[in-house]
N, C-alpha and C positions, 0 to 999 in steps of 0.2 A: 388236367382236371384239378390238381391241386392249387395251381397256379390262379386259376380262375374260381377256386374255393378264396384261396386268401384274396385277392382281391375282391370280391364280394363280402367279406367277412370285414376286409379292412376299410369297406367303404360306408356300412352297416355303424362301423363304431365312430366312425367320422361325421355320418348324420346324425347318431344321437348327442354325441359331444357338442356338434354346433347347436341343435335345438334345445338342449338344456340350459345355453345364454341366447336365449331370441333375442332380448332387448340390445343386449353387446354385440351379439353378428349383425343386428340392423344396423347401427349405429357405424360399424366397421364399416360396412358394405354402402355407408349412404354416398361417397368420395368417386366408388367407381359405378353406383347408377348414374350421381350428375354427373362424370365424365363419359360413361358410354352413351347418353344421353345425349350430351351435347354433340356430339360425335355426327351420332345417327340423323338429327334435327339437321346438323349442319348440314352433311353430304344430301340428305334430304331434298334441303333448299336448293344445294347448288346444282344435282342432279335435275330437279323438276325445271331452272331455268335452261339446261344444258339442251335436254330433250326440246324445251318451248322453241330455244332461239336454233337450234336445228327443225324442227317444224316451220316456223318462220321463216328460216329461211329458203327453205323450198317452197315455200308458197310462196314468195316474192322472185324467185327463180325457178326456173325451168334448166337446171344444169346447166344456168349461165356460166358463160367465160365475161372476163370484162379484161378489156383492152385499160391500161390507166399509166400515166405517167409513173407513179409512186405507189411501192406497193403497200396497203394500211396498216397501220399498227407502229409507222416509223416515226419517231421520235425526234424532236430536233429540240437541244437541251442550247444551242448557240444560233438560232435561227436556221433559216433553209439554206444548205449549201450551197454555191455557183454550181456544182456541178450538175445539184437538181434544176434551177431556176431555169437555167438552159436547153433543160429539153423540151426538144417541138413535142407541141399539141399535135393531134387525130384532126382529119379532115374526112370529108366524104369521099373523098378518092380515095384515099384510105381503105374507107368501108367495102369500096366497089372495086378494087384490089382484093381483100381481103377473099368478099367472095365467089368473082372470077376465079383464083390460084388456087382456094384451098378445098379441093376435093370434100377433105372431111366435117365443114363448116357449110351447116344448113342455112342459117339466114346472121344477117348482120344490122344489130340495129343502133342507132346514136341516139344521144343522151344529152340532153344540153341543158339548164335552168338560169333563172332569173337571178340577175347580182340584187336586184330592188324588192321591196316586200310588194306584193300583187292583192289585193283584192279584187272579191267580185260584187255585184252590182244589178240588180234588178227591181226596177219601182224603189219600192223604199225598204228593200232589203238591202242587206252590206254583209258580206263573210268578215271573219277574222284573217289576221294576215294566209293565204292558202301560197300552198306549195305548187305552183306552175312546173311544167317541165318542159321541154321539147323537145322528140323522135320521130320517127319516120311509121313507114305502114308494118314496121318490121316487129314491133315492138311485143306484140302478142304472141309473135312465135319463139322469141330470143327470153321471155319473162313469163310464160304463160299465163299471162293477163285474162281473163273471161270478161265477156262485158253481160251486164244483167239487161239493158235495154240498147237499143238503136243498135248502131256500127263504129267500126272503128275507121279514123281517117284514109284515102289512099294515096297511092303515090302520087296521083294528078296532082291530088287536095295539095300535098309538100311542096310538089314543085312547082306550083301556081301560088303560093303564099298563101291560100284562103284563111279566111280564119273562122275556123272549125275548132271547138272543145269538145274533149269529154272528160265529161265530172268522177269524181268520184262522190259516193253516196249520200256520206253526211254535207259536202259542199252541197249536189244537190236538193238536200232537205232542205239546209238555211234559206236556196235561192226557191223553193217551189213547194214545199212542203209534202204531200202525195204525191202532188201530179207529176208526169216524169220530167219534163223541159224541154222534151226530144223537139228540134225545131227554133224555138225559141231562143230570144237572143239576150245575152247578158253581157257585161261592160269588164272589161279586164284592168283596173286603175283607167276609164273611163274610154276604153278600146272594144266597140262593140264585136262579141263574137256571137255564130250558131251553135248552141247545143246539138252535136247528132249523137252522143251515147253515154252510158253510164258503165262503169268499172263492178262488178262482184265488190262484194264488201272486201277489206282487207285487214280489218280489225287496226289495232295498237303494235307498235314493235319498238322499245326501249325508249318510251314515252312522246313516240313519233305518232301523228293517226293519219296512215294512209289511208282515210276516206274524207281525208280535207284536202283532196289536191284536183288540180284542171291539168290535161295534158291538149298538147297544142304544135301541130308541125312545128319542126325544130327551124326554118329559116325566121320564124317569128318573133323568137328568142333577141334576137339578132337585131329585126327590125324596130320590135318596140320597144324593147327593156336589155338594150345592152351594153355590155360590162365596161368598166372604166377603165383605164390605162393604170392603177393604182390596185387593182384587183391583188393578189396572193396571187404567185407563180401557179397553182395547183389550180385553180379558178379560170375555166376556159372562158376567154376572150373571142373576137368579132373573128368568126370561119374556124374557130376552134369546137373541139370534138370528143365527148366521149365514146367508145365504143364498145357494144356487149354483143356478143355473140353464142352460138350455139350449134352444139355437132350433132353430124345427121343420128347419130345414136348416143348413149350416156357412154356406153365402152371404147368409143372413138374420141372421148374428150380429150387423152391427152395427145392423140396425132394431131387435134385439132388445134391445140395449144403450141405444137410445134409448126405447123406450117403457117398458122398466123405470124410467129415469133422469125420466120425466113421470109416472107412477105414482106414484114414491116424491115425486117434488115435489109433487104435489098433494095426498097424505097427508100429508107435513109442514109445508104449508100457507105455502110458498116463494115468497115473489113473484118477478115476472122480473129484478128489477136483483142477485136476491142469488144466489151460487153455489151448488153444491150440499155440502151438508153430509155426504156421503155419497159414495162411487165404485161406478163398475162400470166391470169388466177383464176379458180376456179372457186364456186363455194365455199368450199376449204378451207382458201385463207381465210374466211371469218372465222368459221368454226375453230379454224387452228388457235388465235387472237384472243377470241373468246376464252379459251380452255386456258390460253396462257396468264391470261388476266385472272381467271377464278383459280388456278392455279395457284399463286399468291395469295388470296384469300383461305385459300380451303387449309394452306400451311399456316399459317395463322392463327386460326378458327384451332387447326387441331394442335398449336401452342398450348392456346390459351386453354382448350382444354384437356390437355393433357399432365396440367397444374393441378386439377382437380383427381387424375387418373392417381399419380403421385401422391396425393395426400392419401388419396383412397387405398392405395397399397404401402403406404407410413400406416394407416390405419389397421390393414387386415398382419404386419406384421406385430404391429403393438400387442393386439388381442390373442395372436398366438405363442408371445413370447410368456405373457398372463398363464395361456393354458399351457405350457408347458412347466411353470414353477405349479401351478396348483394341481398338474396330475403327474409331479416328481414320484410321488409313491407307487403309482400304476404304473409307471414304466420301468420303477426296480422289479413290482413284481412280475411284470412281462420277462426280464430278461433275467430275473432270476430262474423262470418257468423255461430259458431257452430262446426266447426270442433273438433274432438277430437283430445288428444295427439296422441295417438296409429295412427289414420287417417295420421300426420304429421310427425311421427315415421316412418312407411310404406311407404311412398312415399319417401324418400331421401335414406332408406338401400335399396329401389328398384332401386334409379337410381345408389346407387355404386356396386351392382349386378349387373346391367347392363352392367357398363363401364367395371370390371373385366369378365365376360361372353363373353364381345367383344374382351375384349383382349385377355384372354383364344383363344378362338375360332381364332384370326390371329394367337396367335402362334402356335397353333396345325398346321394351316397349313403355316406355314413357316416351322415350325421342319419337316412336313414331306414333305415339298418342298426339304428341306437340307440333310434327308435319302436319299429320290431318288435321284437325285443327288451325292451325293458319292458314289450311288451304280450304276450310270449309267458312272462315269470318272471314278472308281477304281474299285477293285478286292473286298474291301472290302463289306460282306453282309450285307442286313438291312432291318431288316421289321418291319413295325407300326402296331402292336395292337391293338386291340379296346380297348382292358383293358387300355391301357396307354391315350388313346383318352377321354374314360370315367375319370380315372384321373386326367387328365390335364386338365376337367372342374372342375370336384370336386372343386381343389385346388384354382384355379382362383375362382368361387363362394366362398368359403370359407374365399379368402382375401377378399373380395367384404364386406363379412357379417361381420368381424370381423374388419377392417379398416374403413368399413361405421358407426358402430354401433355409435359411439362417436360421429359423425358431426349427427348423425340424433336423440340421445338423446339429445343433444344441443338445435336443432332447436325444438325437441316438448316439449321445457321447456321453451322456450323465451316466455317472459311476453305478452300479447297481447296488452296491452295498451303501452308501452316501444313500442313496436314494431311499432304499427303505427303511432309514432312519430319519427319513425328513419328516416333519411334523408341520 
């Protein structure tokens, strides 16, 4: 009881002391608004793309796995290794391997696109350059692709070369405007195809628009538009193959990533001491990638402002080393009256906890005045976490206790007799 008398009592004289210099506690406290500020705005920004590009990405997968020579995000600061260039490409046998053997792999689809830029072509329409692909009938179950009209290709369509498109949306508009196109034939760099289907929208993804693209059985790739002997090792060539797959359930993905990964060893005829010349990834690696890259960023960001946190706690110890020479005389007659150090210790690290607490607490909400806001006049996403809400006090507390600690071991050392003769 008493315990919780003086601390109420010591936090009563803390708030009137700081409201009697409002002008001076602002001005203290403006270093850890813009630093908590910036803080919160930051984590903000990088949290709303974090969430987008995991959204994204499950909309362009379906708990894909992808079959890939190299796994993304590798670096090559001397050019591409011999030991990468070297690895064989995926073939269909491959694919029809994969899902003959692997129990826990539901369908297997390939992936192949154009080394040439592809437009399309109708009457006196012309797209801009569009993203062609080519895969098999597999492709909606391994991506979970939706199509908004017609069908999607089958396996006869593949293995008979036809040449069957399906659009995606915006391609469509350019070639047809309303009308769907279902049926009708368009020119691929002057290669007449049938439109039989159109793709679900699929918006924007890091300033890609997957609704400007034609998909097209993958031996076609092949036949009209393909790749030179000059291509980039990683650039699958003439019977070369990407390969994306998917397990019969999301909790079976990594059995499914393991018996792919003994399949493909046993085809390339890999003994146990050598690794694999080859990867499979799920998701994940992006999202890992991702996180790694704004990782560097977000440390950065919280450099730069954590320059401002710093001044902001140079600031709230300045103003309390101020109040601790102009109430010299109140703290002779505190301990003349009995007071202890530790009682006069506690009372001034309370009021520079306080001043940082308040300023914490504007910046939070200015930083997340500053998210919304960018996120209500732009494109770009952004959302405020608790977790970053909860640190952005933390941190503000923290300067509070560590910039205060000095003016308030100061003041519970002043002399008492000194003191009540200060003038």
């Amino acid at each position: 009881m008493e315990l919780g008398f003086l601390i109420t009592e010591t936090f009563t004289i803390a708030r009137r002391a700081l409201a009697a210099n409002r002008m001076r506690s602002m001005l203290a406290l403006l270093g850890i608004v813009i630093g908590v500020a910036t803080v919160i705005a930051m984590v903000a920004l990088i949290n709303g793309f974090q969430r987008s590009f995991q959204q994204n990405i499950q909309s362009f997968g379906n708990n894909t796995l992808y079959v890939r020579r190299i796994r993304p995000g590798i670096r090559f600061s001397d050019g591409v290794p011999d030991s990468l260039k070297q690895r064989k490409a995926f073939t269909i046998e491959d694919a029809a391997a994969i899902i003959n053997q692997s129990p826990a792999v539901a369908a297997v689809s390939v992936f192949k696109f154009s080394w040439y830029d592809i437009k399309l072509s109708r009457e006196n329409k012309t797209t801009k350059t569009t993203f062609i692909y080519g895969t098999n009938d597999q492709l909606l179950r391994t991506h979970g692709y939706d199509l908004a009209r017609g069908r999607f290709f089958t396996d006869q369509e593949v293995r008979g070369n036809a040449n069957v498109v399906v659009l995606g949306k915006d391609t469509r508009e350019t070639l047809f405007g309303d009308a769907s196109g279902l049926g009708k034939t368009v020119h691929l760099n002057g290669i007449p195809f049938t439109v039989i289907g159109e793709f679900e929208p699929k918006g924007r993804f890091f300033g890609n628009n997957f609704d400007e693209v034609g998909c097209i059985p993958y031996p076609l790739i092949d036949k009209y538009f393909g790749t030179p002997n000059d291509a980039p090792p990683w650039f699958p060539k003439k019977g070369e193959l990407f390969l994306d797959a998917v397990a019969v359930s999301p909790e079976l993905s990594e059995e499914a990533i393991r018996q792919i990964s003994e399949v493909l060893r046993v085809r390339r005829h890999l003994p146990s001491n050598k690794l694999n010349d080859f990867v499979v990834f799920s998701d994940d690696a992006f999202i890992s990638l991702y996180n790694t890259i704004t990782g560097g960023i977000f440390a950065l960001m919280f450099l730069i402002s954590s320059i401002s946190l710093v001044v902001g706690g140079i600031g709230v110890m300045n103003i309390m080393l101020v109040a601790v020479t102009e109430r010299t005389r109140e703290i002779g007659v505190r301990k003349a009256l009995g007071a202890p150090r530790k009682a006069i210790l506690f009372q001034f690290l309370l009021e520079a906890l306080l001043l940082t607490a308040v300023g914490g607490a504007l910046g939070i909400l200015l930083g997340a005045g500053v998210s919304w806001l960018v996120r209500a006049v732009s494109p770009l996403p952004t959302f405020v976490s608790a977790w970053s809400v909860t640190v952005g006090l933390l941190v503000s507390g923290m300067i509070g206790v560590f910039f205060g600690l000095y003016p308030a071991m100061r003041a519970s050392r002043l002399d008492p007799v000194e003191s009540l003769r200060y003038e």
